[in-house]
N, C-alpha and C positions, 0 to 999 in steps of 0.2 A: 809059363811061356806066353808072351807078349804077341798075340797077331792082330793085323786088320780085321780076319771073319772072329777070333775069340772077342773083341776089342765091341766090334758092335753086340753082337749074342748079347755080352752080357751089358751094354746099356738095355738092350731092347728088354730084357729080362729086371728093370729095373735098378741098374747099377746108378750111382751116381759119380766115381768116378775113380779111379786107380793110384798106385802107390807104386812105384818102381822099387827092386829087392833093395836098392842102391842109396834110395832116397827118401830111406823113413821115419827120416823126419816130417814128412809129409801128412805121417799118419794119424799124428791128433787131430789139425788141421780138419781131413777127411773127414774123421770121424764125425765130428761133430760138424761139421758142414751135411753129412749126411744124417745125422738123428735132425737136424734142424730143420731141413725141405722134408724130411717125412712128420713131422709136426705141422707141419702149417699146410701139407695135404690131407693131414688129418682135419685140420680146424677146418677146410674150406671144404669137406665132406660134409662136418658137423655142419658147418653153416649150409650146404645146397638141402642137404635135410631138413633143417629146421626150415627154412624158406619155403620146400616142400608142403612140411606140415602147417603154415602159419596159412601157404595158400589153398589149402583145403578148407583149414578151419575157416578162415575168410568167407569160403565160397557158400559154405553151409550155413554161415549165420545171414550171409546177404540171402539167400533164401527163404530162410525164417522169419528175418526180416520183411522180406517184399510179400509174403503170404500174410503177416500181423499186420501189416499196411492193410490190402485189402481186404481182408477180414474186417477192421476199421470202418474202410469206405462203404462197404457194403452195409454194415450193421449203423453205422449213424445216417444213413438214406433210410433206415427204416423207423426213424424214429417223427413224429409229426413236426418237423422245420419249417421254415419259410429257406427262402434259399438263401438268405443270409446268415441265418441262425446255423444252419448246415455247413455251409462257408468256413466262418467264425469256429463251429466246434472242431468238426476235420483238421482245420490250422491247429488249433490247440494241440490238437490228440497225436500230428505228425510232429510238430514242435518239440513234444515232450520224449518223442522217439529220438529225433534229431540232436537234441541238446545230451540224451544219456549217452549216445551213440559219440559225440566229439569227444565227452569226461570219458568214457572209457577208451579212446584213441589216444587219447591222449597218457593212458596207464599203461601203453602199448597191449589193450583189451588183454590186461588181469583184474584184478579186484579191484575194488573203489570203496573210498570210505564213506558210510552209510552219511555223515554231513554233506557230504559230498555234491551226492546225489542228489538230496531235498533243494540243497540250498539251489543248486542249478534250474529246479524245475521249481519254487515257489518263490525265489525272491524278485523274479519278475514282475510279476503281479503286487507287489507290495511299493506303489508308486510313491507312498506319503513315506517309507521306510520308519514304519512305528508300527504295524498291525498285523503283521505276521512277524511268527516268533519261536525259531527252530529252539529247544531248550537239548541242547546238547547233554545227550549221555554219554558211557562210556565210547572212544574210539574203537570202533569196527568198519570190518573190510566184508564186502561182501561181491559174490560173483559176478560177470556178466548180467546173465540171465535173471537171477534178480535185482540188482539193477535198473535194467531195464524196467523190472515191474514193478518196484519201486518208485521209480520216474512215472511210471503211469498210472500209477494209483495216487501218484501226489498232485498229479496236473488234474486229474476227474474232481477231487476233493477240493483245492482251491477254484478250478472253476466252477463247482457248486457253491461254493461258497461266497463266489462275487457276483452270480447269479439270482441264487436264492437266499443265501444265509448270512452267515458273519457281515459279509463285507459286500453285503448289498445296500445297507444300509451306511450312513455319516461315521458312525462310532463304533463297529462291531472290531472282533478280532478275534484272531482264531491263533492257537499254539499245536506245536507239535514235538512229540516227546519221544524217545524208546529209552528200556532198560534191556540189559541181557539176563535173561532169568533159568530157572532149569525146566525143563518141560517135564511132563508125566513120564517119560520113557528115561528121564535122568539125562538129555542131553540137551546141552544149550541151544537156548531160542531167544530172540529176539520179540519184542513185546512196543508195538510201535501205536503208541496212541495220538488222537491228532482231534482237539477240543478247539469249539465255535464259542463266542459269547458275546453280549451286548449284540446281536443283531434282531431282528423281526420275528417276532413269534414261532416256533417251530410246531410242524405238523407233517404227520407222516404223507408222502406224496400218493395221492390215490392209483397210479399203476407206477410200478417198475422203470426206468427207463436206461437204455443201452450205459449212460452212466455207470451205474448201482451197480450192471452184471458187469462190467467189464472191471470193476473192483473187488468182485466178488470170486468172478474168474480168474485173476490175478493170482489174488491171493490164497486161491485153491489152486490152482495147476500151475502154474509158474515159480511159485514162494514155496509148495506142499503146505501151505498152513490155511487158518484159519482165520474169517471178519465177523466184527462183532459191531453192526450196524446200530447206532439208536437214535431217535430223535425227539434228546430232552427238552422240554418246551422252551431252556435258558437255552439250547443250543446243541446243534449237531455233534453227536461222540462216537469215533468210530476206533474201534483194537483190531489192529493185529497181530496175530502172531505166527510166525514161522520159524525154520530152524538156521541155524548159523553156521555158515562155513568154517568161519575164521575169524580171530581177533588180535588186535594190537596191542 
């Protein structure tokens, strides 16, 4: 039975719309006009949740973000600068946030492939394009967050490297390498070495400096892995190894 008060009840109750006994031929029609609005309420559901989640996630990593900044600022002030040197490295060390931060905007912030990352943060530096030399290995993806640390451990290393080693000098060059290998636990790890040569004598630096820990710390707390610092007198050799999310 057809009324005005039954008529609304049941839109308000979510009906989409009625079928007279008379006229049902109407009925496929309906039907499927109704599974079809409640599909695309479903998808614009999914979508305000995902949107939800992507603005959380956002909100947490600009977080983490603006605390690795200043943790940055603070710890290269402690290091003996001039105030250009101070300058100069802070640019660097924001830079190398900034450029991981677009390649992974650009992934809509999922994985990135491990060339990816290098190439972004060292082929800047390589103004004569002959003396840095990513030797690509297998294709791998890896997360944000290392990533990022990735990006910053590669920016600390060529800028030691234009600073003091490789490519302080006319003729040096420096290469960078990874295999995927098995770690002791039997599960894949990344194995990322990155070789100095033909530059100026090597000698180990007589203190520590915010450089060395912030590569150090990388790739202990951000990577869970391990650095294998050395300073062969042909040239700086530095491994690391961590574990792998994912591969292509």
């Amino acid at each position: 039975v057809l009324g005005e008060e039954v008529a609304i009840e049941s839109f308000r109750r979510g009906a989409t719309d009625y079928v007279l006994k008379q006229r049902m031929i109407r009925l496929p029609g309906a039907v499927e006009r109704a599974l079809a609005e409640a599909r695309e309420r479903a998808r614009r559901r999914q979508a305000e949740q995902q949107k939800e989640l992507l603005v959380r996630e956002l909100s947490h990593r600009v977080k983490n973000t603006m605390a690795m900044v200043l943790s940055i600022v603070r710890r290269t002030a402690r290091d003996d600068l001039t105030i250009r040197e101070y300058a100069d490295s802070l640019a660097g060390r924001l830079r190398a946030i900034a450029d991981a931060h677009a390649l992974l905007f650009e992934t809509s912030w999922s994985d990135a492939e491990l060339h990816d990352v290098l190439a972004r943060t060292l082929m800047p530096h390589d103004r004569e394009g002959c003396r840095v030399t990513i030797e690509a290995g297998p294709r791998l993806k890896i997360d944000p967050k290392k990533a990022l640390a990735v990006s910053m451990i590669a920016n600390e290393l060529i800028t030691n490297a234009v600073k003091y080693g490789a490519l302080s000098g006319p003729s040096g060059t420096v290469s960078i390498g990874w295999t995927r290998e098995t770690g002791e636990d039997g599960e894949p790890e990344v194995v990322l070495r990155w070789r100095e040569s033909g530059g100026p004598p090597v000698k180990p630096p007589e203190k520590q400096g915010f450089g060395t820990t912030l590569i150090r710390r990388s790739a202990e707390y951000e990577l869970d892995g391990a650095v294998d610092h050395a300073y062969a007198p042909e040239g700086v050799r530095v491994d690391i190894r961590f574990p792998l999310n994912r591969a292509i």
